[in-house]
KEKE-3310 file (N, C-alpha, C; in steps of 0.2 Angstrom, whole numbers, plus 5000, padded with zeros to 4 digits):
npx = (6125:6117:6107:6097:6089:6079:6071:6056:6047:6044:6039:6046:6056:6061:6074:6083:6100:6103:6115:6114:6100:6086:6077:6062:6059:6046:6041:6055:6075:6075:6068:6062:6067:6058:6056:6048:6039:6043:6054:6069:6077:6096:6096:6083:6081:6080:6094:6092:6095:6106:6102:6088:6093:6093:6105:6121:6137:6152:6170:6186:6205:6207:6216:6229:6243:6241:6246:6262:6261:6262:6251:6242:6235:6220:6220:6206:6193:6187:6174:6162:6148:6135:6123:6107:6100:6110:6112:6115:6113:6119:6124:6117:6119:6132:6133:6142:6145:6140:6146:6161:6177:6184:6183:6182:6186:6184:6185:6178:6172:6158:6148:6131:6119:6111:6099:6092:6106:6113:6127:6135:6145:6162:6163:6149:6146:6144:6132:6124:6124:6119:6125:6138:6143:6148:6154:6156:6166:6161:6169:6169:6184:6191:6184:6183:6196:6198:6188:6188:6181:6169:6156:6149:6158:6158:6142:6134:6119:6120:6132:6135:6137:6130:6131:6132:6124:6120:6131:6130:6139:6151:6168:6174:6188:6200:6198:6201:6202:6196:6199:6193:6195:6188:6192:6204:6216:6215:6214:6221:6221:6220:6207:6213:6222:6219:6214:6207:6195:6183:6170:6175:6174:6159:6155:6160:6154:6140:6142:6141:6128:6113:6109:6102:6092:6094:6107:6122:6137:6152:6168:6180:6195:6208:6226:6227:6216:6205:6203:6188:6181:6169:6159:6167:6169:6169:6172:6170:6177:6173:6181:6174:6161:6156:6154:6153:6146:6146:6146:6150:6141:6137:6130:6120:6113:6110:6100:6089:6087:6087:6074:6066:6073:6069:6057:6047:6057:6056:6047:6048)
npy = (5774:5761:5765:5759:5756:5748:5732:5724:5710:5716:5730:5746:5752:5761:5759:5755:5747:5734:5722:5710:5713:5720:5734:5740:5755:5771:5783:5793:5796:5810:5816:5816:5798:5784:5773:5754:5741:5730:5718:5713:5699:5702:5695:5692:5701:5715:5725:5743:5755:5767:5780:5792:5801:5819:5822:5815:5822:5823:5823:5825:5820:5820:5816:5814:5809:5807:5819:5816:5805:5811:5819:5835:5843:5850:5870:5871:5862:5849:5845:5837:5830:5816:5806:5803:5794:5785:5777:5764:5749:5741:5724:5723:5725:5731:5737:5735:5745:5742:5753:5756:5750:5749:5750:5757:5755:5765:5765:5775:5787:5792:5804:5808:5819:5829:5837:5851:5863:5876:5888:5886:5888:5877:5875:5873:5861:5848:5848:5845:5835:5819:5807:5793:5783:5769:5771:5769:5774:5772:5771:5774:5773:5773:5780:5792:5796:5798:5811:5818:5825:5822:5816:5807:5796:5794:5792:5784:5773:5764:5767:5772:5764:5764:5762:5748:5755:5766:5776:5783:5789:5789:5795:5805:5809:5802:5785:5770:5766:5754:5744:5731:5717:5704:5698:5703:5714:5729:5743:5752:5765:5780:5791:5800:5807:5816:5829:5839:5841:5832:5843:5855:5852:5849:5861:5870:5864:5868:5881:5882:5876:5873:5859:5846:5835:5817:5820:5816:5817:5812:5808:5807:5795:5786:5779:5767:5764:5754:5741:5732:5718:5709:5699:5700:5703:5718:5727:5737:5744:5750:5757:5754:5757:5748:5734:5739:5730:5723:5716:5715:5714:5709:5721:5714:5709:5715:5727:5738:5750:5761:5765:5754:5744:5747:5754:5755:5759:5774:5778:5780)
npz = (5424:5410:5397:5384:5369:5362:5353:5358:5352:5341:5346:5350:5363:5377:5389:5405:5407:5420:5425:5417:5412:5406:5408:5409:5403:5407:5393:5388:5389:5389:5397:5412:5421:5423:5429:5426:5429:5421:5414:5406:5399:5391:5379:5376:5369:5356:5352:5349:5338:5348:5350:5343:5331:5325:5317:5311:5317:5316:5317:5313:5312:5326:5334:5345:5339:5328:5322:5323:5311:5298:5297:5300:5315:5314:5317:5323:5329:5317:5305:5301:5293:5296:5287:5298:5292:5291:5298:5311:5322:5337:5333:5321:5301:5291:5277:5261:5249:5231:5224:5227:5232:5242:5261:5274:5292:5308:5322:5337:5350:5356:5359:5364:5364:5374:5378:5371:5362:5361:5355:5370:5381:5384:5397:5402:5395:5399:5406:5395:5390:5388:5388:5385:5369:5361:5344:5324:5312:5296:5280:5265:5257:5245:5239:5247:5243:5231:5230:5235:5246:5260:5261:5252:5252:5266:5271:5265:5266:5285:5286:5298:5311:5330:5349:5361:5369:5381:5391:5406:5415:5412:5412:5400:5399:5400:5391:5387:5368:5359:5343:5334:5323:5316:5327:5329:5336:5330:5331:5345:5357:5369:5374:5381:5371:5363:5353:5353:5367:5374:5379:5374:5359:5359:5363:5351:5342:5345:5343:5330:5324:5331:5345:5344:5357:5354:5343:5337:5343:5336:5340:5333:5327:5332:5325:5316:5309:5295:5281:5278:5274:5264:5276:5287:5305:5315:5329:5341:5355:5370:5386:5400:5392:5384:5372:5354:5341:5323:5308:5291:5274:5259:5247:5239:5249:5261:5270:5260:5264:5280:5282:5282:5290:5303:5308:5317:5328:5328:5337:5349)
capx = (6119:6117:6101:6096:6083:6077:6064:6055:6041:6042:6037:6051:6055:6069:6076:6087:6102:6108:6117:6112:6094:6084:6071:6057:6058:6043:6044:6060:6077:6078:6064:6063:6067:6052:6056:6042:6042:6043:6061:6068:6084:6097:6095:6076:6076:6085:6096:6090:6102:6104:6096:6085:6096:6093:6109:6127:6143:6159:6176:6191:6210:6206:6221:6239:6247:6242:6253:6268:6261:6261:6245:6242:6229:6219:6217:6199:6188:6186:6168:6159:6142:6135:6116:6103:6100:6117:6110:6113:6113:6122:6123:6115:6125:6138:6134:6149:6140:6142:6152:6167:6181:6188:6176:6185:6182:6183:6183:6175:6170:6151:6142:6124:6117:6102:6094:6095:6111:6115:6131:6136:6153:6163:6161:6142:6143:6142:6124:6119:6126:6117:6131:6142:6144:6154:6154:6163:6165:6164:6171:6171:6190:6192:6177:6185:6203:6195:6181:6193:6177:6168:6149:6147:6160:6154:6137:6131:6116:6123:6139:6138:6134:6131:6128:6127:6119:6121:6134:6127:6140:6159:6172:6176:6194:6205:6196:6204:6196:6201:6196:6195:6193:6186:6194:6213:6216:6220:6217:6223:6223:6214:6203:6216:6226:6215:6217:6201:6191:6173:6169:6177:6171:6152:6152:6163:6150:6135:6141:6140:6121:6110:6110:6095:6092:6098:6110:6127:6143:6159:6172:6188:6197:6215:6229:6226:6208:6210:6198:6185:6178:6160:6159:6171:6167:6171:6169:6173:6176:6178:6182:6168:6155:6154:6154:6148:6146:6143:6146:6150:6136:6138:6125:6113:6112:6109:6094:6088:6086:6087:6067:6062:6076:6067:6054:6044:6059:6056:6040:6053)
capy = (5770:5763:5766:5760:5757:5739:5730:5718:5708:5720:5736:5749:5752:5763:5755:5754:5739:5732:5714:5706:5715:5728:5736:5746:5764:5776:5791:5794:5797:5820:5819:5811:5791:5783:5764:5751:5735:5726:5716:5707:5699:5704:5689:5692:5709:5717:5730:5747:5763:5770:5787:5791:5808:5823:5821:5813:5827:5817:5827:5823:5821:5824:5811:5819:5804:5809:5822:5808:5800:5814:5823:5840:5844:5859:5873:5869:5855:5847:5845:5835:5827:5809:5807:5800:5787:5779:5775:5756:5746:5732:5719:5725:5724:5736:5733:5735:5747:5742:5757:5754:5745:5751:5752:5755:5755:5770:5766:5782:5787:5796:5808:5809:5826:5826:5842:5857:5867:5884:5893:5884:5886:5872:5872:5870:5855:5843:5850:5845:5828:5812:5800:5791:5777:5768:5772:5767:5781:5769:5776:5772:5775:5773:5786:5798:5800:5800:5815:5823:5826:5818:5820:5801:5793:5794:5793:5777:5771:5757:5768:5775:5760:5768:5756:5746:5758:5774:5776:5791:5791:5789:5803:5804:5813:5797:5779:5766:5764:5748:5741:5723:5715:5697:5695:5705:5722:5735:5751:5755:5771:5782:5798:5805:5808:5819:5834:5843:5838:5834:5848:5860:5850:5851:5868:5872:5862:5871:5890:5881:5873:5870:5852:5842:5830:5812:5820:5812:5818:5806:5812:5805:5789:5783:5774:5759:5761:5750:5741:5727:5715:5706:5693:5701:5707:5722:5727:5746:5744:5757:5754:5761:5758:5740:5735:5738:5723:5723:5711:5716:5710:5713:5726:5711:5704:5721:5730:5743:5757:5762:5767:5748:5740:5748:5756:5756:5762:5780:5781:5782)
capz = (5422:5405:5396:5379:5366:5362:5350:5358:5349:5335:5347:5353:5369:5381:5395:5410:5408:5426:5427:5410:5412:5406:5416:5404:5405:5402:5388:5384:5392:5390:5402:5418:5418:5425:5427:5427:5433:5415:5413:5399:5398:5386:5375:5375:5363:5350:5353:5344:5338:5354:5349:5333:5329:5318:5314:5318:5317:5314:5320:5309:5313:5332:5340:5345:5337:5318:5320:5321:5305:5292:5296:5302:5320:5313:5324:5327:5327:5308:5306:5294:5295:5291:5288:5299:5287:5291:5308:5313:5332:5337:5329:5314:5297:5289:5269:5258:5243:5227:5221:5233:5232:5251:5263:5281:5301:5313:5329:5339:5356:5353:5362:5364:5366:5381:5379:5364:5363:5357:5359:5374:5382:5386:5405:5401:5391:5403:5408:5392:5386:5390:5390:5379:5366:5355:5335:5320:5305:5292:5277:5257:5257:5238:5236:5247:5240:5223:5226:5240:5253:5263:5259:5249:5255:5273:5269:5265:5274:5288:5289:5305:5319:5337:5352:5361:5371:5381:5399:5407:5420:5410:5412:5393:5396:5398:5394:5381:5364:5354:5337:5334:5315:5315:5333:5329:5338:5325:5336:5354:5357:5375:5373:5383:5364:5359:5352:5357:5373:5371:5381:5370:5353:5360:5365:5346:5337:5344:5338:5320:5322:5338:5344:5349:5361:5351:5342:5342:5340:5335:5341:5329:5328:5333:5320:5315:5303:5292:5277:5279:5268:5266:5281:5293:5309:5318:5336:5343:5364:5374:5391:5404:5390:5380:5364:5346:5335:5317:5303:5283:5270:5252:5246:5238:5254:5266:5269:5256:5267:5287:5287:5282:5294:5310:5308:5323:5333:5329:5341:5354)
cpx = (6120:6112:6103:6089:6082:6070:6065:6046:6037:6039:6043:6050:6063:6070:6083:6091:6105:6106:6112:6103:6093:6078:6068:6059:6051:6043:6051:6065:6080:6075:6064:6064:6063:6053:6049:6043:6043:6052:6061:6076:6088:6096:6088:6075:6083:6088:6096:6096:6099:6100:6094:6089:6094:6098:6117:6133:6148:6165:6180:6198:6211:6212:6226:6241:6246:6248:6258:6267:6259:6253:6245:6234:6229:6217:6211:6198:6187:6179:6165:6151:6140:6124:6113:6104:6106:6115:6110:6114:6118:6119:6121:6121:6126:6137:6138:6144:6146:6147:6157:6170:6184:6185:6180:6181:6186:6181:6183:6170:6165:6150:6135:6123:6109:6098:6098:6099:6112:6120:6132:6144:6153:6163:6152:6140:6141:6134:6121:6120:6122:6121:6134:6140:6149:6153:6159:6160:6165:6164:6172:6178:6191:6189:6181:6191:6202:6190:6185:6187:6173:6161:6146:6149:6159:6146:6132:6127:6120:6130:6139:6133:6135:6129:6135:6122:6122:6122:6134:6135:6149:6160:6179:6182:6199:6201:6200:6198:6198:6195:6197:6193:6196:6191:6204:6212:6219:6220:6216:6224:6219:6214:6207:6222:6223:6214:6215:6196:6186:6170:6170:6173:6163:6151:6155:6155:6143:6134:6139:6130:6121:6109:6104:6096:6092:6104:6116:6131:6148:6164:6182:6191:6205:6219:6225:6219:6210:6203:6195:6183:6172:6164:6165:6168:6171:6168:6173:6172:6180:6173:6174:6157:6154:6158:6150:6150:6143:6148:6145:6145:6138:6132:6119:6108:6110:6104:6094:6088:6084:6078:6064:6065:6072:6062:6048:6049:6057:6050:6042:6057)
cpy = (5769:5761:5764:5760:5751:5739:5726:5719:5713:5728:5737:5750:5756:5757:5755:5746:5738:5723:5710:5708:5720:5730:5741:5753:5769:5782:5788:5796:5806:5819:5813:5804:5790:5773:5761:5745:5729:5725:5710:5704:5699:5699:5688:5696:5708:5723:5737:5753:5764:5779:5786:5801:5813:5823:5818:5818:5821:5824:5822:5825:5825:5819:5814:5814:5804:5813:5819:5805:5804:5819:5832:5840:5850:5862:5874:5865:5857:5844:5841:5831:5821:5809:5803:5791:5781:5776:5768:5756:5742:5725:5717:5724:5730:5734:5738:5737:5744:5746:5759:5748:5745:5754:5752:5757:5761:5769:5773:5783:5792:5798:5808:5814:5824:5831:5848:5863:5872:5887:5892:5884:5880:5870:5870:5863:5851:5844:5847:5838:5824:5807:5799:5785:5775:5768:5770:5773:5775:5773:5772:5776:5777:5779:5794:5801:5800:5809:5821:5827:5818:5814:5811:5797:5788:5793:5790:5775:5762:5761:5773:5769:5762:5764:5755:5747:5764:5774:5783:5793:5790:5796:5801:5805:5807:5788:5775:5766:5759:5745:5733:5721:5707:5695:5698:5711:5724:5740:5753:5760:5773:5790:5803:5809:5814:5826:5841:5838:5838:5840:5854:5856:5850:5859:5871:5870:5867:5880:5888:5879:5869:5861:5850:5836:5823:5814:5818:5815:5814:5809:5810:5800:5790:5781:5770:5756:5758:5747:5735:5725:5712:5700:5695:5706:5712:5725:5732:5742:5749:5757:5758:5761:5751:5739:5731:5734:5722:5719:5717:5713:5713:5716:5720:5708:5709:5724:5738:5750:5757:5761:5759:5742:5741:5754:5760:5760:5771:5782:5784:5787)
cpz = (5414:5405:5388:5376:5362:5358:5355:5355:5344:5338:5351:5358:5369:5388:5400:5411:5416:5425:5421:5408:5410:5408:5411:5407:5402:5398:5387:5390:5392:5395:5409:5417:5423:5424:5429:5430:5428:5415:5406:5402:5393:5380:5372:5369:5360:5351:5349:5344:5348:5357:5344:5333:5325:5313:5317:5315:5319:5314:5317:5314:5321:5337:5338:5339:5328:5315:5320:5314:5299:5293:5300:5308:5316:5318:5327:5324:5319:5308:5302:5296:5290:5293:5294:5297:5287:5295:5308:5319:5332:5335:5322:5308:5294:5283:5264:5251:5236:5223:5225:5230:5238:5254:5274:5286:5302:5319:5333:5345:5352:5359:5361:5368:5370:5380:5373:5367:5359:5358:5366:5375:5384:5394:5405:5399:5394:5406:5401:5386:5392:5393:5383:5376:5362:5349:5333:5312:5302:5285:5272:5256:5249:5236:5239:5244:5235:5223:5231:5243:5256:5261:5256:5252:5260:5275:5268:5269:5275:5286:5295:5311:5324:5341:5355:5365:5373:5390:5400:5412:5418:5409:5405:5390:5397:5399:5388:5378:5360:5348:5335:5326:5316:5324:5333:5331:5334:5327:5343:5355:5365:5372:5375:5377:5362:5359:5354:5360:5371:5375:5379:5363:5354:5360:5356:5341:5338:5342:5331:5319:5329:5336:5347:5352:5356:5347:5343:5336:5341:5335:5338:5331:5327:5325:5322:5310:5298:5288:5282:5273:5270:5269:5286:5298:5313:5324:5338:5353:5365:5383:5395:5399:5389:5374:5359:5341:5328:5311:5295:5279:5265:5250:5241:5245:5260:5263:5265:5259:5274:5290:5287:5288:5301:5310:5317:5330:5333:5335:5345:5355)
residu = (UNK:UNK:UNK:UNK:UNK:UNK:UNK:UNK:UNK:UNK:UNK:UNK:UNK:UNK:UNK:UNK:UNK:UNK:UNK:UNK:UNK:UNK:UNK:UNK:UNK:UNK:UNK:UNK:UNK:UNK:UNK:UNK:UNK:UNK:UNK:UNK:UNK:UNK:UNK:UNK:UNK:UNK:UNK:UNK:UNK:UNK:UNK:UNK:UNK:UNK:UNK:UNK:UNK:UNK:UNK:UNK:UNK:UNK:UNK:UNK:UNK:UNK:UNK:UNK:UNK:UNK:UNK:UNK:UNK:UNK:UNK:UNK:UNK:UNK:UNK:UNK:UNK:UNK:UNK:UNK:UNK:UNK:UNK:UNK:UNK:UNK:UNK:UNK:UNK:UNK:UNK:UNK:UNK:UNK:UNK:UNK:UNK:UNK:UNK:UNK:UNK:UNK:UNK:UNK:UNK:UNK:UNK:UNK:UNK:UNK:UNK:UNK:UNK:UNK:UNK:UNK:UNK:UNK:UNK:UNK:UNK:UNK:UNK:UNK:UNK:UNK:UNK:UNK:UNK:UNK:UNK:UNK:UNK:UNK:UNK:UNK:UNK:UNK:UNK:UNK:UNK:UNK:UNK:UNK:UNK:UNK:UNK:UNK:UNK:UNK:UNK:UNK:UNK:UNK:UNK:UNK:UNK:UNK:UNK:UNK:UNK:UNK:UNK:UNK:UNK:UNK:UNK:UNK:UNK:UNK:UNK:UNK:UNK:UNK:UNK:UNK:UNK:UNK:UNK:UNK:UNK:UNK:UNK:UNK:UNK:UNK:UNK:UNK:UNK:UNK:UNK:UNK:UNK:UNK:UNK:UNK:UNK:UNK:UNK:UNK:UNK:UNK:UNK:UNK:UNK:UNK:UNK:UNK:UNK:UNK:UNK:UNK:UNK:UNK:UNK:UNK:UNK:UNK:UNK:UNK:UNK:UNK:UNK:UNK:UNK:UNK:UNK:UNK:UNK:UNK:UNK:UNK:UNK:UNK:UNK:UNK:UNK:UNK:UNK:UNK:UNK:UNK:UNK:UNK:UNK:UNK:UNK:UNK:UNK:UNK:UNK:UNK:UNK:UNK:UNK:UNK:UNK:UNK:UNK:UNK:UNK:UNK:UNK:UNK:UNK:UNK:UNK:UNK)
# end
């Protein structure tokens, strides 16, 4: 099933997609889904983040195939966190900060957490994920090999777009993820690469810090990240789910901050 979270007519909403439609939903998707009889089509709304998060957890150097290219798999998940505040949707824009010179993509299969997690083993986790999405780490490349973390870099609001919704029902251990830039595939890779399993990276993450229901975990990108510039677009697909569509803006042209771009969605 896929479920998202939709403007329409300037008030938020959750919803249920089947066959180019969406079907309102009442409350929210932790607690029971409760469809109404209110339909839009997709062409009618706006596609909103697919959760409002407390936070998104970003997993580093988690594909076999690094180790081929000069990198080292650590022996656990690599951790890092990107704020809130970065949160964009589909089709929303990606703005190229001022103080950057290289500002790349991360195509990344996402977790969204369904219900609060504590010290859960990895057989459990599937009890407590929602579904999946597509993300893109996007990354002030020049900021991170300069300051050697990740903290600004990563940071940026409008650098982490998630979308264009949330598949409750994909099995996340072998699907294709690919990266397209303005229409050119730059990263092919499948989940089945991957160094630790979302079932073990859920259950890792919550010894370090309980997860709440929209939380979303990013679970590390393929070769092939590579830069963008203003006015190129980039599209994350992964098979089983869709795809996340966002456009480059230069920072006069992109919205000052996440709480004024959407406000209304937090009701949800």
């Amino acid at each position: 099933m896929k479920i998202c979270r939709y403007k329409y007519e300037g008030e938020a909403y959750s919803g249920i997609i089947e066959d180019e439609m969406v079907i309102e939903v009442q409350g929210n998707f932790y607690d029971e889904i409760l469809p109404n009889d209110q339909t839009y089509s997709l062409a009618e709304i706006d596609l909103l983040p697919p959760s409002n998060p407390t936070k998104i957890i970003a997993i580093g150097i988690n594909y076999k195939v690094h180790a081929r290219h000069g990198y080292t798999i650590p022996d656990v998940p690599l951790i890092f966190l990107k704020p809130p505040s970065a949160v964009i949707g589909h089709n929303n824009n990606i703005v190229f900060p001022a103080s950057s010179r290289q500002v790349d993509f991360e195509g990344e299969l996402g977790v969204v957490i369904g219900s609060k997690a504590k010290n859960i083993s990895a057989d459990e986790a599937d009890d407590y994920i929602l579904g999946y999405t597509c993300a893109n780490d996007v990354t002030a490349r020049d900021i991170q090999d300069k300051e050697g973390h990740f903290g600004r870099a990563k940071g940026f609001n409008t650098f982490a777009p998630v979308g264009p919704w949330i598949e409750t029902e994909l099995d996340p251990a072998n699907v294709l993820l690919e990266t397209y830039l303005n229409g050119q595939r730059k990263q092919s890779s499948n989940t089945s690469d991957m160094a630790f399993a979302v079932p073990d990276i859920v259950a890792f993450v919550s010894e370090i810090m309980t997860l709440f229901p929209g939380d979303i975990i990013i679970t590390g990108t393929p070769d092939g990240m590579g830069p963008m510039s203003v006015g190129d677009t980039v599209e994350v697909k992964i098979e089983g789910i869709g795809t996340l569509r966002n456009t480059v803006v230069g920072s006069d042209d992109g919205l000052e901050s996440r709480q004024e771009q959407d406000e209304a969605e937090h009701d949800i």
